[in-house]
C-alpha positions as CSV (number, residue, x, y, z in Angstrom):
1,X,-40.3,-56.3,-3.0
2,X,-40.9,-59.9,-0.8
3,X,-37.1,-60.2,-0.8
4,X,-37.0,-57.1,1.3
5,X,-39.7,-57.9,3.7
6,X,-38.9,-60.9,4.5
7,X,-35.4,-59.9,5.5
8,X,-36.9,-57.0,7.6
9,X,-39.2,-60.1,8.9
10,X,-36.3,-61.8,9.7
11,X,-34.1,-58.8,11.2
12,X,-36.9,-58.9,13.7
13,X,-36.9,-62.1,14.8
14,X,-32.8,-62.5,15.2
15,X,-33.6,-59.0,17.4
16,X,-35.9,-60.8,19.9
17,X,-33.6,-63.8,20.1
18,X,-31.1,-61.6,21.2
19,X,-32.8,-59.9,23.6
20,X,-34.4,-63.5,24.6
21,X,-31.1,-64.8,25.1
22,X,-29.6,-61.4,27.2
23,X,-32.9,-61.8,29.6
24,X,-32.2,-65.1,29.9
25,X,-29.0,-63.9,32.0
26,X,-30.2,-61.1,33.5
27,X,-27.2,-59.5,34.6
28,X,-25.3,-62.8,35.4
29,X,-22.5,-64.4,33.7
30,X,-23.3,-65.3,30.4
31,X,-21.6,-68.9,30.1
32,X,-18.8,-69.0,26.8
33,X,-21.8,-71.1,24.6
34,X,-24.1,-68.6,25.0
35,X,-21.7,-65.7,24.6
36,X,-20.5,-67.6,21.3
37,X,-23.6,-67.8,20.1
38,X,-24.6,-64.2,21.0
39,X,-21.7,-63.0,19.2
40,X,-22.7,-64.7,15.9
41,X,-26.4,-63.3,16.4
42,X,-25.1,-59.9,16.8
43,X,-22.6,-60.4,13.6
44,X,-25.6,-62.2,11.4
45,X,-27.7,-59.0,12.0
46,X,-25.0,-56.8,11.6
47,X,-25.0,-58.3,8.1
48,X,-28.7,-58.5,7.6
49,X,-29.0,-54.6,8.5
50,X,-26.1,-54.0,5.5
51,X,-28.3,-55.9,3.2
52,X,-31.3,-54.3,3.9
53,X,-30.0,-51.2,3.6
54,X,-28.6,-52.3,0.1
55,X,-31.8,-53.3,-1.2
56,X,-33.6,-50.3,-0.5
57,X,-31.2,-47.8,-2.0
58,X,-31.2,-50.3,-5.0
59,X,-34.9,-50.0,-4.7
60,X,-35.1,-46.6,-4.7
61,X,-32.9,-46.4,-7.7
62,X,-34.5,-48.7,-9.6
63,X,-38.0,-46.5,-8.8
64,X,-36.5,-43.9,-10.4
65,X,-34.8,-45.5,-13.4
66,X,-37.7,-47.0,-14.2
67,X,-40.0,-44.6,-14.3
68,X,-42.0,-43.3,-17.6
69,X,-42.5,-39.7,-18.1
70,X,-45.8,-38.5,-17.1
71,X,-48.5,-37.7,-20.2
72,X,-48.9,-34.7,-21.3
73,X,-53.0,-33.7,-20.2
74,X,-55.9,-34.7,-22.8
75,X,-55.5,-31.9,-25.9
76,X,-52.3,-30.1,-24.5
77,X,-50.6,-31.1,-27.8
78,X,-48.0,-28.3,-27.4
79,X,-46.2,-29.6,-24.1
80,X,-46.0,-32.5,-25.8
81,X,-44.7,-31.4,-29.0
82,X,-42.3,-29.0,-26.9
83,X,-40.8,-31.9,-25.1
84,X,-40.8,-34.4,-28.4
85,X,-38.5,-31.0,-29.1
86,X,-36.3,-31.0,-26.0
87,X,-35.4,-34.7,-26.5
88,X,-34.5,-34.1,-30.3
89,X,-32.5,-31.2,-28.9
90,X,-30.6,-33.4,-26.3
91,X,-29.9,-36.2,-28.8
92,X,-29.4,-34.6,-31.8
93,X,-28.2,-30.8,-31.2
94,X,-28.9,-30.2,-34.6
95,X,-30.1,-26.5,-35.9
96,X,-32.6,-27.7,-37.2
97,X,-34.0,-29.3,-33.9
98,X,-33.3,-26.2,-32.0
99,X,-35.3,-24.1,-34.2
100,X,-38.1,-26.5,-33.7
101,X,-38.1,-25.7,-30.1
102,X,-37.6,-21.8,-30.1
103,X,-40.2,-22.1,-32.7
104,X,-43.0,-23.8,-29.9
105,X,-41.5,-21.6,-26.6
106,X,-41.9,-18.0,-27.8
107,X,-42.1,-16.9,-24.3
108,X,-38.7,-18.5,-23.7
109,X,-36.0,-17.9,-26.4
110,X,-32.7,-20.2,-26.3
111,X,-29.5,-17.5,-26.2
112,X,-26.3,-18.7,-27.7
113,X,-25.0,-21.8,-26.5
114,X,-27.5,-23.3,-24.7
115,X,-31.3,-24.5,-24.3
116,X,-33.3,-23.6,-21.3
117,X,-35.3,-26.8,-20.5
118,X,-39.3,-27.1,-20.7
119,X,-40.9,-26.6,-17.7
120,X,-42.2,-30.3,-17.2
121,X,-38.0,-31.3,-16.8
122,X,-37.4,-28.8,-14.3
123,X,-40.1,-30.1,-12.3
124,X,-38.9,-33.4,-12.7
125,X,-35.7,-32.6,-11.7
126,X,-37.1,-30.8,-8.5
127,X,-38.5,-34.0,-7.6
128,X,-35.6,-36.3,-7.9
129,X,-33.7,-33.3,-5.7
130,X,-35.9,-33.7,-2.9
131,X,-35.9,-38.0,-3.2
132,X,-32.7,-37.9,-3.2
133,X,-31.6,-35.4,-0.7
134,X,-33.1,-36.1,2.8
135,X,-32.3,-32.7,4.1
136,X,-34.8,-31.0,1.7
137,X,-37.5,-33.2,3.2
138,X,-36.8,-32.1,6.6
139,X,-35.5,-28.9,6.5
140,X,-38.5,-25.8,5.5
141,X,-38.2,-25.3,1.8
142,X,-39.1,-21.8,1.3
143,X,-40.8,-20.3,-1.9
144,X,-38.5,-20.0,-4.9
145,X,-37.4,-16.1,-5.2
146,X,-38.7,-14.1,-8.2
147,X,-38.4,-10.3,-8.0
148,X,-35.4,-9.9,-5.7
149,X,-31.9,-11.4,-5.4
150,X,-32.1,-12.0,-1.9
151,X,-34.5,-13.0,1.2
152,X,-34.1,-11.2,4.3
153,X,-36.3,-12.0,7.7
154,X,-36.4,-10.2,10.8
155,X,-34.8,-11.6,14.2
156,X,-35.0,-11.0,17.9
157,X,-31.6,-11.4,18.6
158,X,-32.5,-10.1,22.6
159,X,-35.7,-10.3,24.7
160,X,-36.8,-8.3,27.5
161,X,-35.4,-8.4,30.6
162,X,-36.7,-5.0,32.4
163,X,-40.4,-6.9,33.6
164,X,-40.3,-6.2,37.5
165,X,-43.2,-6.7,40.5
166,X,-44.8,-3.3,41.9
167,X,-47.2,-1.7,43.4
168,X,-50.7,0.4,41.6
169,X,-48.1,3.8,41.4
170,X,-45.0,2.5,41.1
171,X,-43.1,3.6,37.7
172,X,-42.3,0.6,35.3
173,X,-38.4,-0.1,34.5
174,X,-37.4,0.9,31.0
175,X,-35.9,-1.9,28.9
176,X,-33.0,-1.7,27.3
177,X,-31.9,-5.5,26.1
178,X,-34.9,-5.8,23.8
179,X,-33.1,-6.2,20.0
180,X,-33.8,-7.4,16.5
181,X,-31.7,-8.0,13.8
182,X,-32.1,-9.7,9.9
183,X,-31.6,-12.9,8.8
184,X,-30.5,-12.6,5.1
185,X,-30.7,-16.1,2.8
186,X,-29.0,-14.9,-0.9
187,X,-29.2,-18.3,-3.4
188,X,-25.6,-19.1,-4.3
189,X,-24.8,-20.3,-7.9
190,X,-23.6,-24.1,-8.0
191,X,-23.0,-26.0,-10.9
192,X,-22.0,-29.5,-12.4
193,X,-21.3,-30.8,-15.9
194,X,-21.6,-34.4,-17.3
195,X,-20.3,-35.6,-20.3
196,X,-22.6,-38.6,-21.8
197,X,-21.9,-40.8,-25.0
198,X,-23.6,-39.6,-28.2
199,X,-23.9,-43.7,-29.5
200,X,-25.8,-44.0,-25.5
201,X,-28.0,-41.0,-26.5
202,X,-28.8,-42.2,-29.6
203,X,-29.8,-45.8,-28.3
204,X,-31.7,-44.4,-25.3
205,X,-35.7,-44.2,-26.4
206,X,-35.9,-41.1,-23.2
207,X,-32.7,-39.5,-23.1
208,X,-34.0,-36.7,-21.2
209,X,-34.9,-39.2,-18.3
210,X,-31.1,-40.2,-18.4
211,X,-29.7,-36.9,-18.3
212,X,-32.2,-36.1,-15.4
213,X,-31.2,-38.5,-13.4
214,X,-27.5,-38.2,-13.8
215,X,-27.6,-34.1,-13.3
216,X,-30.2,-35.1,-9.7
217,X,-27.3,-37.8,-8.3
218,X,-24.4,-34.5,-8.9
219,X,-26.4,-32.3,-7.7
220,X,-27.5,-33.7,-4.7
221,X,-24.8,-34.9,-3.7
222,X,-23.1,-31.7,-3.5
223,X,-26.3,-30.2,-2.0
224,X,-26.6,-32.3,0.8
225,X,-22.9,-32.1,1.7
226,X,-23.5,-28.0,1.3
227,X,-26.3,-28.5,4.6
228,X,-24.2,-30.7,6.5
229,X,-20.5,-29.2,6.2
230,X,-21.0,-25.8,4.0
231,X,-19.3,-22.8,5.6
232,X,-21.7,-20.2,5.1
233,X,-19.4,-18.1,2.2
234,X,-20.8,-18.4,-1.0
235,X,-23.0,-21.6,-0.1
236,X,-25.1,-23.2,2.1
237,X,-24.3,-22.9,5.8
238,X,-24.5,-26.5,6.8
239,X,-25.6,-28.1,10.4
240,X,-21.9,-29.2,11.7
241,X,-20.0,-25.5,11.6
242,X,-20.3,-23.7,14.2
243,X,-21.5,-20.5,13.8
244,X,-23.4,-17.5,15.6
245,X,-25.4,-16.9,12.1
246,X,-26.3,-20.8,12.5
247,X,-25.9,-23.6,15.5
248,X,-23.3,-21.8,17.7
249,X,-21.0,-23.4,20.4
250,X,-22.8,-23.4,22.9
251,X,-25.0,-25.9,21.5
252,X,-22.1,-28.5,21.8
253,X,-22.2,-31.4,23.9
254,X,-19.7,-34.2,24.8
255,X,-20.3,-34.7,28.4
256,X,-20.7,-38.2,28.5
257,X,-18.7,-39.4,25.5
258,X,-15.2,-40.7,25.3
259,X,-12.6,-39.5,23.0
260,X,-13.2,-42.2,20.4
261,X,-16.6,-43.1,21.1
262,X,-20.3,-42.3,21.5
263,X,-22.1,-43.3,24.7
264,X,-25.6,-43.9,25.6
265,X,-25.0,-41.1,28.6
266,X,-23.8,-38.6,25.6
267,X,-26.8,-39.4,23.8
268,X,-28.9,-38.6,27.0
269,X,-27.2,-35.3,26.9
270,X,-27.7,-34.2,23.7
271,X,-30.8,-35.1,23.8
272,X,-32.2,-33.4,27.1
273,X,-30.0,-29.7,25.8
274,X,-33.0,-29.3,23.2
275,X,-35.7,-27.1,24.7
276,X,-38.8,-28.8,25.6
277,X,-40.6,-26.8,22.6
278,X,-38.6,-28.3,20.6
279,X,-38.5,-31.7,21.0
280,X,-41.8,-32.4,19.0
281,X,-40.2,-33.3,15.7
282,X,-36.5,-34.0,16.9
283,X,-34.4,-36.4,14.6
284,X,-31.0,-37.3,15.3
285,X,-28.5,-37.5,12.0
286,X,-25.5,-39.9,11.8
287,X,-23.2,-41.0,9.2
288,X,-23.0,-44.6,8.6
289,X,-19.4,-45.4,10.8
290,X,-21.5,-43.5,13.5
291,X,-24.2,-45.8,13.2
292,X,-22.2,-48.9,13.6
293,X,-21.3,-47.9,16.8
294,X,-24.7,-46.6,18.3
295,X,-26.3,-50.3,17.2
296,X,-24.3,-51.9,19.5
297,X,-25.1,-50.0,22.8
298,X,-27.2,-51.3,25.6
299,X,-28.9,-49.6,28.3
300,X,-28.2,-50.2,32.3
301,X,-30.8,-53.3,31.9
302,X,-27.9,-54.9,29.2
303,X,-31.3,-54.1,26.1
304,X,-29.8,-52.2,23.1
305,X,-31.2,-49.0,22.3
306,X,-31.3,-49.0,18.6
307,X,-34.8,-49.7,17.4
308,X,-34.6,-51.4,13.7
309,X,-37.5,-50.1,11.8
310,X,-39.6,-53.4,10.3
311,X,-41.7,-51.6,8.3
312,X,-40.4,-50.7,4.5
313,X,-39.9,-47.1,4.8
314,X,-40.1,-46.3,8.4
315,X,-36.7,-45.4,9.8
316,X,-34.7,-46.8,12.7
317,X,-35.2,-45.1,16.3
318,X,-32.5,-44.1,18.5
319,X,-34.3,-43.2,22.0
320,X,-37.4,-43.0,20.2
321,X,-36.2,-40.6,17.9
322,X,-35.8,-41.0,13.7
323,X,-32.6,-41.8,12.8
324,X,-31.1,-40.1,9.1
325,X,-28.1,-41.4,7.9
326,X,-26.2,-39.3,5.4
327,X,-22.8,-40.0,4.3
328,X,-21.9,-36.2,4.5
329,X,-21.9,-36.2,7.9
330,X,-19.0,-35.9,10.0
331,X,-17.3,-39.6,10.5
332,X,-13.7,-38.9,12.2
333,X,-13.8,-40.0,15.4
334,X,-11.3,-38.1,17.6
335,X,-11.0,-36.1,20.7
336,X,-13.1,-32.9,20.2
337,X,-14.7,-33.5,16.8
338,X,-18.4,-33.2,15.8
339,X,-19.8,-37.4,15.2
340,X,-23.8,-36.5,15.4
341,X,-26.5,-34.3,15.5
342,X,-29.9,-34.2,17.1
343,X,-32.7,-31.5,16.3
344,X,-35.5,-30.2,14.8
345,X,-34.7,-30.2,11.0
346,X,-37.6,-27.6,10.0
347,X,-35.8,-25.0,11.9
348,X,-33.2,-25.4,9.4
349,X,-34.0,-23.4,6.7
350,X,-33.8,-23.3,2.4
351,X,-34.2,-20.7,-0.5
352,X,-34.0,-21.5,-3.9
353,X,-33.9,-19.4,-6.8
354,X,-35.8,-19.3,-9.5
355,X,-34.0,-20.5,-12.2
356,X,-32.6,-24.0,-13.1
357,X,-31.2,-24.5,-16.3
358,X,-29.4,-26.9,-18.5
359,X,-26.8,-25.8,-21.5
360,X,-26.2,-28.0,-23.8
361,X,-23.1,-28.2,-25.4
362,X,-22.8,-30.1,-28.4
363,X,-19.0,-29.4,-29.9
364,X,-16.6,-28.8,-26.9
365,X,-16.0,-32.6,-27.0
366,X,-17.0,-33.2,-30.3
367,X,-13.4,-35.1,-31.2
368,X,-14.4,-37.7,-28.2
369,X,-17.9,-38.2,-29.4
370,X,-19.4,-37.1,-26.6
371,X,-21.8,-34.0,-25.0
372,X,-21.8,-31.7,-22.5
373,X,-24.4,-30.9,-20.1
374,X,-24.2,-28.2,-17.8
375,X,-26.8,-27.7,-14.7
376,X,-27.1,-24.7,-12.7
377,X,-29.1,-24.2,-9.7
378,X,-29.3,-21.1,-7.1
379,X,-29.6,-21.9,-3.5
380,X,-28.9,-20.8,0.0
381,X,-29.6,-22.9,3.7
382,X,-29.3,-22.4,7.2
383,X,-29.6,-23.2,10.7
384,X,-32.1,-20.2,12.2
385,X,-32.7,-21.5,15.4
386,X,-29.8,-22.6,17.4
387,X,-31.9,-23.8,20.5
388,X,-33.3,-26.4,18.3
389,X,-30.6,-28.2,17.6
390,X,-27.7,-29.8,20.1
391,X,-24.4,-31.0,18.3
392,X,-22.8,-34.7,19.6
393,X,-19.3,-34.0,20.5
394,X,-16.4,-36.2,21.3
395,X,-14.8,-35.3,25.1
């Protein structure tokens, strides 16, 4: 944990030494020693930021590698004995280790095929989700479904426009632009299968933590590219596709921006097309190539804008603003294409289902020595407020 600190320590000081040596100049010509020397600065912290960022997703994974499966609570000797169960299951998929289990879940018989997991690994699970997946800690998670197979929430989709000055008799104007509609969120079925090594299982001492963690990494993955690039048919409707049921055109901007690049004035504008009610929360999301541009631009003064965070979790800032990288993101940069976003992420919204379950699937790859989990998981997202959000834009 030192190694990283220091490093953010040191990011900090190269930063002021840079911005030492640009006041120095202020707006003159910078002679070719200083400018040599600049240039390595700027190049030693470009490297600096890549390690940093390095350590803390090796951090992060080693946090959750590492860690033990909770207890069971003082005297609750069947969750305990259920999930001795489940990992005999997972290891073994012998009969005999199956019955065990239906034996200790009554209320939640196994069906042919497969084993629905104790509740204490699908809660687990959850939890790597949301580590994992930054858009589930921004966005508004909404309550699982139980009783219905779809979520529907009403909408003003036009407001008054009939209100009028008069005088104590005169007649008021009847309006006819007021208008709702419905918002429908229906969880879509995604899935994923891994294939693992029956000699690994069999050396692993959790192998329920392993298979956890490898089913979290697929899923979020395809989660997270669902809420940045989905197209709304049968799966998430994600935060770069225009649409009127999400963040429509309008909300476009690229005044400012070149054809290849993103400028401090583009930022500006993306920035000021949020409504003021909004702005309270705002984040701006960027994929990595995105972000190797935006560190390197300066205000009118010649001072960069990007703020490097020197705090261990604390993001970056970007005109005061969080900064999310994900590498789902849109990264092309040419004429007319979407390179950023900035907004307020609780407007954009998620419904799960209830279910998430694992099959386990002892002999389809039986001749390779090796079996099959499948993970399913139910879930819908979208964008319900356009105004919040303004897209970045190539011109």
């Amino acid at each position: 944990m030192a190694k990283i600190f220091d490093m953010l320590q040191t990011r900090a000081t190269l930063t002021e030494s840079i911005r030492a040596l640009m006041n120095k100049y202020d707006g003159k010509e910078m002679s070719a020693e200083d400018k040599a020397i600049l240039a390595k600065q700027e190049a030693d912290f470009d490297a600096l930021d890549a390690k940093i960022l390095a350590e803390q997703k090796q951090l992060d994974r080693e946090r959750r590698i590492g860690e033990k499966p909770p207890e069971a609570p003082a005297g609750d000797t069947k969750t305990a004995e259920m999930r001795t169960a489940f990992n005999a299951y997972l290891s073994q998929g012998t009969q005999q280790a199956a019955q065990v289990y239906a034996a200790l879940q009554q209320d939640n018989p196994t069906q042919a095929g497969y084993l629905v997991a104790p509740e204490k690994f699908m809660t687990e699970l959850i939890k790597d989700l949301e580590d994992t997946t930054f858009m589930r800690q921004r966005a508004r998670v909404l309550p699982p479904l139980k009783n219905a197979q779809s979520l529907g929430f009403p909408t003003r989709t036009a407001g008054m426009g009939a209100w009028a000055w008069g005088t104590e008799l005169s007649d008021p104007t009847d309006d006819t632009t007021l208008a709702y509609g419905k918002r429908e969120f229906k969880p879509n079925p995604g899935m994923s299968g891994i294939k693992v090594s029956k000699t690994l299982i069999r050396n692993m001492a959790q192998v329920d933590t392993y298979v956890r963690q490898e089913i979290a990494a697929e899923v979020a993955k395809n989660l997270e590219t669902a809420y940045m690039l989905g197209h709304g048919a049968g799966q998430p409707l994600g935060l770069f596709v225009a649409s009127a049921d999400g963040i429509n055109t309008d909300r476009d901007v690229s005044t400012g921006n070149t054809a290849t690049e993103i400028k401090f004035d583009g930022l500006i504008e993306a920035q000021e097309k949020v409504k003021t009610q909004y702005q309270v929360g705002c984040e701006w999301v960027f994929h990595g190539d995105a972000v190797k541009q935006l560190r390197k631009l300066k205000n009118s003064d010649g001072q960069y804008i990007w703020q490097g965070s020197v705090q261990l979790g604390q993001p970056d800032l970007l005109l005061s603003k969080p900064v999310n990288r994900s590498e789902y993101a849109p990264h092309t940069f040419t004429t007319g294409l979407y390179v950023g976003l900035y907004g307020n992420l609780k407007n954009y919204w998620i419904v799960d289902s209830l279910a998430l379950e694992v099959q386990v699937l002892m002999e389809l790859y039986a001749r390779t020595n090796q079996i099959y989990y499948i993970s399913r998981i139910e879930t819908d997202g979208a964008p319900v407020v356009s105004a919040a959000f303004a897209r970045v834009k190539l011109a």
